[in-house]
N, C-alpha and C positions, 0 to 999 in steps of 0.2 A: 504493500500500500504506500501509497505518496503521504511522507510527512510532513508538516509546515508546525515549525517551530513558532511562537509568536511571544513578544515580549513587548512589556509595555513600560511607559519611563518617563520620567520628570526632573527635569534639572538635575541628573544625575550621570553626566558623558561619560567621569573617570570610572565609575563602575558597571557603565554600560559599556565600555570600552572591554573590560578584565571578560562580560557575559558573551560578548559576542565573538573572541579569541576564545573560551573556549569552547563555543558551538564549534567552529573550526576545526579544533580539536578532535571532535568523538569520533570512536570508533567508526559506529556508524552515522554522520551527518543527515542533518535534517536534510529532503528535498529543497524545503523552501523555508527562507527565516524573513519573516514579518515583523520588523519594529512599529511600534504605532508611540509617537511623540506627541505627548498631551499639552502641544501650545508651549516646548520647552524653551527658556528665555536665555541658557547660556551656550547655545552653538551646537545643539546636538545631532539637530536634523545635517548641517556642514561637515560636524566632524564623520557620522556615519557614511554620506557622502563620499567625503572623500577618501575612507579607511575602511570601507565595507561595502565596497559597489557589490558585490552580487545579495545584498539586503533589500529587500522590498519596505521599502519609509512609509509608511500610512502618517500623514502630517498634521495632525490635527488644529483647527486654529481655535481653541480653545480647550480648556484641561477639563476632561470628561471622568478624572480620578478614575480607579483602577478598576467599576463597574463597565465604565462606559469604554475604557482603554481595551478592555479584553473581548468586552462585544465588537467592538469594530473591528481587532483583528481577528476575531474565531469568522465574525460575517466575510474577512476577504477570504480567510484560508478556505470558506466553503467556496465561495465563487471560485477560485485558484480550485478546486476538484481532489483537496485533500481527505484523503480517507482517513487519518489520523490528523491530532493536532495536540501540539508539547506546549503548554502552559509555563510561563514563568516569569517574574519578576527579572527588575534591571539590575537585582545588586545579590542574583542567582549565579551562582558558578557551576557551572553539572562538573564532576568530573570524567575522564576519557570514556569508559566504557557506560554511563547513567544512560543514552537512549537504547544505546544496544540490548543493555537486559531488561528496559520497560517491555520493549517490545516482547522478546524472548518470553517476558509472564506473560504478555498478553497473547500471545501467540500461540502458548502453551494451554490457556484456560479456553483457547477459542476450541478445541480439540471435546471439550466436554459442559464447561460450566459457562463459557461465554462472559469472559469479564468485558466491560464498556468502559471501564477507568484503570488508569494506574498509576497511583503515584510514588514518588521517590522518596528516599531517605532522607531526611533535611536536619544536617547539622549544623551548629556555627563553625566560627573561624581556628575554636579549639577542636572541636572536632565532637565536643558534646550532641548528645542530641539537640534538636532545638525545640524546646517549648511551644513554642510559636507555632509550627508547623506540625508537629507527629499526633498523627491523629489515635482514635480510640480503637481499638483493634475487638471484630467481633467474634463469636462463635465461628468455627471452621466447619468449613463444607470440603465432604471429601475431592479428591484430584487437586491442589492447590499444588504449585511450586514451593519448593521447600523454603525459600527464601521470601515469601511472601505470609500474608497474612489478608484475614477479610476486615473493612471496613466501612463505616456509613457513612464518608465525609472526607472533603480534600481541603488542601489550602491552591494557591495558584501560584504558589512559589515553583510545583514540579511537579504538572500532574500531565499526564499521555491521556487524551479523553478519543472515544469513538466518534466520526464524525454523523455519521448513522444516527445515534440516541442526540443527538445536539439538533438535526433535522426534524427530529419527531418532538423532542420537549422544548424545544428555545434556548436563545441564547441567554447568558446572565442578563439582568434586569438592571440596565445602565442607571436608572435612577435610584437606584445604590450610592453612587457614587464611591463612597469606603467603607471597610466593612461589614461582614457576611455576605459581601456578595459571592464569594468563592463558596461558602458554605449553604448560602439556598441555592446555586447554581449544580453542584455536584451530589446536593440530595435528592433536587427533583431529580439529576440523570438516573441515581442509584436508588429511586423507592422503585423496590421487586425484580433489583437489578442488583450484579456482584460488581465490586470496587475492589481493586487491592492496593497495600501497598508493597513494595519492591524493594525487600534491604539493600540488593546487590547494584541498585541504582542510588547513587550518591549525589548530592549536592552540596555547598556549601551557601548557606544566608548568610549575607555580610549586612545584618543588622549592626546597628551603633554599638546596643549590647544588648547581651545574656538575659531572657525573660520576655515575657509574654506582652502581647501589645497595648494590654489594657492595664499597665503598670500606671495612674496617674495621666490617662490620658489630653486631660482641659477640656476644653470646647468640642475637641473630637467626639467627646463623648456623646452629644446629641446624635451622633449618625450610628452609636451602634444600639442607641434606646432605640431612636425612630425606625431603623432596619430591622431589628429582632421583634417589634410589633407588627410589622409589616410579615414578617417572614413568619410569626404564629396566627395569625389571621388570616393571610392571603396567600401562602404559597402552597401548593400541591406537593411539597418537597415530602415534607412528612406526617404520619399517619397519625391520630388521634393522640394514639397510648404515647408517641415520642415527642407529640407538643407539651404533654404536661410535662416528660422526663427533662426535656431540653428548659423550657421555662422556669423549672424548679432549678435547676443547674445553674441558669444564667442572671436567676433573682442572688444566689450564692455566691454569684463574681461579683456581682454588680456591688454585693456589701462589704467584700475585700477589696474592691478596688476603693470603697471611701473609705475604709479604716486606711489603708495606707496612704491617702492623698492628702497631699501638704497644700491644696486650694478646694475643699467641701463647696464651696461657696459655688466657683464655675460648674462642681460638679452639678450639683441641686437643681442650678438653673439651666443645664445643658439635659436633666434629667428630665425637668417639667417640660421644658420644647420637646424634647423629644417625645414623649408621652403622647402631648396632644398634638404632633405633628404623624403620630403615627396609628393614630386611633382618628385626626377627622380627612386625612388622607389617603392619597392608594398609589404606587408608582406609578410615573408616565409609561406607554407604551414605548419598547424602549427604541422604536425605529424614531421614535417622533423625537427621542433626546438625540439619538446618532445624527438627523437631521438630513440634508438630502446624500443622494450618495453613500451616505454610511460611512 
């Protein structure tokens, strides 16, 4: 199958630089690598240019954050006639052999159990796992690769999705913007569908640092209240019994993330927008945010 890598990025050239040396890199090379540049203001769409001509540039003239970044590039990679497509952030390193064995699981599961997702191992820069990223690993269904595991849910830091299940359920829901968009995106693919993820596939996140994104977020915070409303109300991702589990879970973040915040204040009021932007609203359709073209 034809792959298309696609990565998305924001004022970020020096580490978009390290991601796309090591596309370069793998074993097996994507077909096709998709940057999609969110209205970047320090020279990104130039530097790619002139350091990555066989990159396909999706230019954006304005920043569509990483909901609306990865719809626009999954929407080119399906027009390009990708039958896979490799997810991941700009400040993602895969290392040499990370597409070669996505595939290999997927490849392997297509034999019997038909996985539609696969994602990669995501450590940081020590080599730790990363918080951030390793998702919850479920009950096993017989024929898996040894080196894989089942799961309900990806990040988009490294994840190989089906282009197949992305035609039948949609693309992420750009008016996201940040934020569980990777996680109602890859639930709706995987409700009564298998997910895995792929130890033997590596990456490194070059987060700032060590720990979880919701460390103290600020104002951020309004987009993952009014998301996770959105996403227990209106998305088809998940079934009855795993909106109360996931909602129980994420009232339990929500109250470490204010024990540990050194501004309650931003949080409270980032919490009440959020609330009521998420209970008297409902996302845009998301062709209508990608706008003409896509």
């Amino acid at each position: 199958m034809k792959v298309a890598a696609v990565l998305v990025t924001y004022n970020r050239k020096e580490l978009l630089v390290d991601a796309l040396t090591a596309l370069r890199a793998q074993t097996r090379p994507a077909d096709t690598v998709i940057v999609v540049d969110n209205a970047s203001t320090d020279g990104t769409a130039d530097l790619v240019r002139e350091r990555f001509a066989e990159v396909e540039l999706l230019q954006r003239t304005r920043n569509l954050g990483g909901a609306g970044g990865f719809a626009a590039g999954i929407a080119r990679a399906l027009e390009g006639g990708a039958g896979l497509i490799w997810l991941m952030d700009d400040d993602t390193v895969p290392q040499p052999p990370a597409l070669a064995a996505l595939l290999t699981a997927l490849l392997t599961t297509r034999e019997s159990t038909a996985a539609v997702l696969v994602a990669s191992r995501v450590v940081w820069t020590d080599g730790r796992d990363h918080p951030m990223n390793t998702p919850r690993t479920l009950r096993a269904v017989p024929g898996l690769p040894a080196d894989c595991a089942r799961i309900r849910s990806a990040s988009f830091v490294s994840v190989l999705i089906d282009s197949a299940a992305v035609r039948e359920r949609g693309l992420p829901i750009a008016d996201y913007f940040l934020w569980n968009d990777d996680f109602e995106f890859t639930t709706r693919l995987l409700r009564g569908r298998l997910g895995l993820l792929c130890r033997s596939s590596v990456v490194v996140h070059r987060t700032a640092t060590f720990g979880s994104a919701d460390v103290d977020p600020g104002p951020r915070f309004f987009y993952e209240v009014r998301n996770k409303v959105w996403l227990f109300t209106r998305s088809p991702g998940l079934a009855p019994v795993e909106r109360l589990l996931y909602a129980g879970s994420t009232v339990r973040r929500w109250i470490r993330t204010f024990a540990r915040s050194a501004d309650r204040a931003t949080l409270r009021r980032e919490l009440r927008r959020g609330l009521i932007a998420g209970v008297r609203t409902r996302p845009r359709p998301t062709d209508d945010v990608l706008g003409p073209g896509r």
